[in-house]
N, C-alpha and C positions, 0 to 999 in steps of 0.2 A: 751267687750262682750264675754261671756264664749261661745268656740265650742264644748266642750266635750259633752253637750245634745246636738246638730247638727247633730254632728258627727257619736254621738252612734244612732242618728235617721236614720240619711244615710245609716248606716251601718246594721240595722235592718230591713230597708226599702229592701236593697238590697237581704240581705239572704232570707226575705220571695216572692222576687220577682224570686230568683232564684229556692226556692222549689214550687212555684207555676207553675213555666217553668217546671220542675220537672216529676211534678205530670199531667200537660198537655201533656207534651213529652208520662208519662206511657198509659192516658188514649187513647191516641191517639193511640198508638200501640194495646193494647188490643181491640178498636175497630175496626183497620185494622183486628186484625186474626180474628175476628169475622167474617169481610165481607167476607174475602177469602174464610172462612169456607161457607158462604152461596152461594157464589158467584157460588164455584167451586163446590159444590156436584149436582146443577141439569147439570151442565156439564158433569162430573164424572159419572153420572146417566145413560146418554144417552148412553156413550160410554160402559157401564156395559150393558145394554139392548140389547145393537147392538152385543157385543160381545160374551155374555153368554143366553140373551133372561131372566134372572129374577133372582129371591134372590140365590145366592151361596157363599162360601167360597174364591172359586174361584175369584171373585168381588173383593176381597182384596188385588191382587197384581194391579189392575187399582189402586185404593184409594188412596196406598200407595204412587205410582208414582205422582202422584200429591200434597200427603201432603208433600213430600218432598224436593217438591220445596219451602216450606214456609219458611223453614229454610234463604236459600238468602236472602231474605228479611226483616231478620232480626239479619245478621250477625253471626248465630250459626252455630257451628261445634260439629262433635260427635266424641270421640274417642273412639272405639271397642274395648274392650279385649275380646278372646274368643268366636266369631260370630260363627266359625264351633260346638262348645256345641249344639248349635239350630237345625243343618242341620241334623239334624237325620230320620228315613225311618221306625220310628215307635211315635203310639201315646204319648203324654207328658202334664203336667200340667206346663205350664210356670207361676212366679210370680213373679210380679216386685211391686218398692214402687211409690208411688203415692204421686205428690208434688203437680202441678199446671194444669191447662189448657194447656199448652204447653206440656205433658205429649202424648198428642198425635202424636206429630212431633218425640221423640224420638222411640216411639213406632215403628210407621211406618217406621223408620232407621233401626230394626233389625228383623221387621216381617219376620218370617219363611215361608215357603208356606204350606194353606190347615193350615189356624191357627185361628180357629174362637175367639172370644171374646164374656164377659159379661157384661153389662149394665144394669142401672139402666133404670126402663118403663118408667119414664119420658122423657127419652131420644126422645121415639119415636116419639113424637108430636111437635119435632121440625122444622116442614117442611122439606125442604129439605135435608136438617141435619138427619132427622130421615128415609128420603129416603135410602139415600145413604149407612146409618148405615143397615138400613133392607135388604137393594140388598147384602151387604156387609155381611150375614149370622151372623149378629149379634145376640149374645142371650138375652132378654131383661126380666129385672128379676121384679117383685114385692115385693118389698123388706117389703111393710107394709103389706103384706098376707105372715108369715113366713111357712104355708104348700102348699102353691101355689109354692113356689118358692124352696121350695125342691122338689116337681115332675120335675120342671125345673131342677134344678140341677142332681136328678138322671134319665130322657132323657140326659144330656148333656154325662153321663158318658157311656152310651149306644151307646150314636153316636160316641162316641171317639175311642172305639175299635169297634163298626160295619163298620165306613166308613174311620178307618184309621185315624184322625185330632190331630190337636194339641189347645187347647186353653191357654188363654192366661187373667190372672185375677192379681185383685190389691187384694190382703189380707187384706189392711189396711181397705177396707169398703169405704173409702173417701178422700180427700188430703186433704195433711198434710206438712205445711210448717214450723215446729217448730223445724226444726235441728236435729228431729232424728226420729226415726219408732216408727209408734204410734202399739199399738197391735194388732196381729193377730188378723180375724176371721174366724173358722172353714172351712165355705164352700170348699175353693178351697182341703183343704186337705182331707174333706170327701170325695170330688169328688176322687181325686189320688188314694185311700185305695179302694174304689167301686170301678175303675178301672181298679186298680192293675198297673197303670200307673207311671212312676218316674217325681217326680218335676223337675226343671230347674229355679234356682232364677236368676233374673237378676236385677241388682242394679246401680240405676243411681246418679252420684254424685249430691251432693247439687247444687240447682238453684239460693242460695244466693251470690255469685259472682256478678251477673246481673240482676238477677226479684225477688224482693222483693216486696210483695202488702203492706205492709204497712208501707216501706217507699217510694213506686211509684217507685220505682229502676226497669228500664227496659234497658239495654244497649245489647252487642254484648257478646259473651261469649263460651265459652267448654263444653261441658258437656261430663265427662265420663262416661263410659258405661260398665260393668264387667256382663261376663256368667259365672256363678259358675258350679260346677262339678254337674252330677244331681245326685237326692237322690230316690233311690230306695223305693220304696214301695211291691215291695212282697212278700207276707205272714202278714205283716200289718193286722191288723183289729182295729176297729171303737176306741180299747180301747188306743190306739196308738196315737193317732189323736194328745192331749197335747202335747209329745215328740217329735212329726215330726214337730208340728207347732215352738216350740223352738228351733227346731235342724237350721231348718229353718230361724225363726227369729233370733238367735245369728248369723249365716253365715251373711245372709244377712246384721246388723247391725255393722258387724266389719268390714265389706268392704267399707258399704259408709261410717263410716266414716276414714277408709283408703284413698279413691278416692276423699273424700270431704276435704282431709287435716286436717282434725276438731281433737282435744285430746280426748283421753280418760282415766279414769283412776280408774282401778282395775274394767275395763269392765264397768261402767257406765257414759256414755254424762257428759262432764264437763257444755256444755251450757245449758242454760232453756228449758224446757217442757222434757224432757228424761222420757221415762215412758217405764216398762220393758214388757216383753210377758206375754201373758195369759192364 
């Protein structure tokens, strides 16, 4: 009796037994941070309420202390380079790259104080989620009314030098888990030149080590964390905007993939999806 079809059955049996373990292990964690997330924002809420009495900026150092703790539970760690770049005692446009849902947990490790944030409106209608985001002085944009959401953005630039703040945006538009920065968009650096405010990139290494969505890779892991030197904006104007977004996007993309360990070669991604600024 031949075992080699047995055998190569067992064995095929096995591997898919084991990516199915896999894939349940991933899902199960991404619906953990789900709960948590719901769990803890009308928590979160309360204690914003009691402490501040309603929507502020301020809300943000409660938030943070609590998304911080997600981390333990799921084994991640953050290594800092350059955390004092942030602690500065004037307004600033911070920009970092945007990979996953857990994009939040890194965030809240290097939140500045008096640092509002931009969202997409969808955001807001997710109960509680959209609570805690509102008490938390979030800004929330309409991104399918592109003249709505430039009155938003120039209010935001207004409040940054009237009340002193720092905000804090993802240029890429949306995450992106393809191994490298997808391209710029405009907004965050019109808001800087209106301002007259200096950027501040911040670049976190790749999340492919341990969270990969599609191959369910959720495990324990590092993530590095680099604050670039900030780049002035002024005397800028709107005709700038190109230049600063590259000056920008080159910084940026030659560090993660410094801090992601990844090759490069004659400045562009060896691996798939690599697409350059715009």
């Amino acid at each position: 009796m031949e075992l080699w079809p047995w055998l190569t059955a067992a064995l095929l049996l096995l591997l898919l037994l084991v990516q199915l373990n896999r894939a349940a292990k991933f899902y199960a964690k991404i619906t953990l941070y789900c709960v948590l997330c719901f769990v803890v924002s009308p928590v979160a809420s309360v204690v914003c309420l009691l402490r501040h009495g309603g929507r502020t900026v301020e809300n943000m150092s409660i938030i943070s202390w609590f998304v911080r703790s997600f981390k333990y539970a799921y084994g991640l760690r953050f290594e800092i380079k350059g955390r004092g770049k942030l602690e500065v005692d004037h307004p600033c446009v911070i920009i970092s790259n945007h990979q996953s849902i857990l994009d939040m947990m890194g965030l809240m490790e290097i939140l500045p104080p008096r640092c509002m944030q931009i969202a997409k409106r969808e955001l807001l209608f997710l109960g509680p989620l959209g609570l805690i985001m509102y008490l938390g002085g979030v800004v929330f944009i309409n991104r399918q009314r592109s003249s709505t959401a430039m009155t938003v953005m120039a209010d935001v630039g207004e409040r940054l030098v009237r009340e002193d703040l720092k905000v804090w945006i993802y240029p890429e538009g949306t995450r992106n888990d393809n191994g490298d920065l997808l391209p710029f968009k405009k907004g965050a650096f019109h808001l800087a030149i209106q301002a007259q405010v200096p950027i501040i990139p911040v670049v976190y290494s790749s999340f492919s080590s341990f969270y990969n969505s599609r191959t369910k890779l959720f495990t324990s892991g590092t993530v590095k964390v680099e604050v670039l030197d900030a780049i002035p904006t002024r005397g800028l104007t709107v005709t700038d905007v190109p230049k600063l977004m590259d000056t920008c996007h080159q910084a940026m993309r030659t560090t993660f993939f410094h801090i992601s360990k990844m090759p490069q070669e004659n400045g562009d991604a060896v691996g798939p999806g690599a697409q350059p600024a715009q």
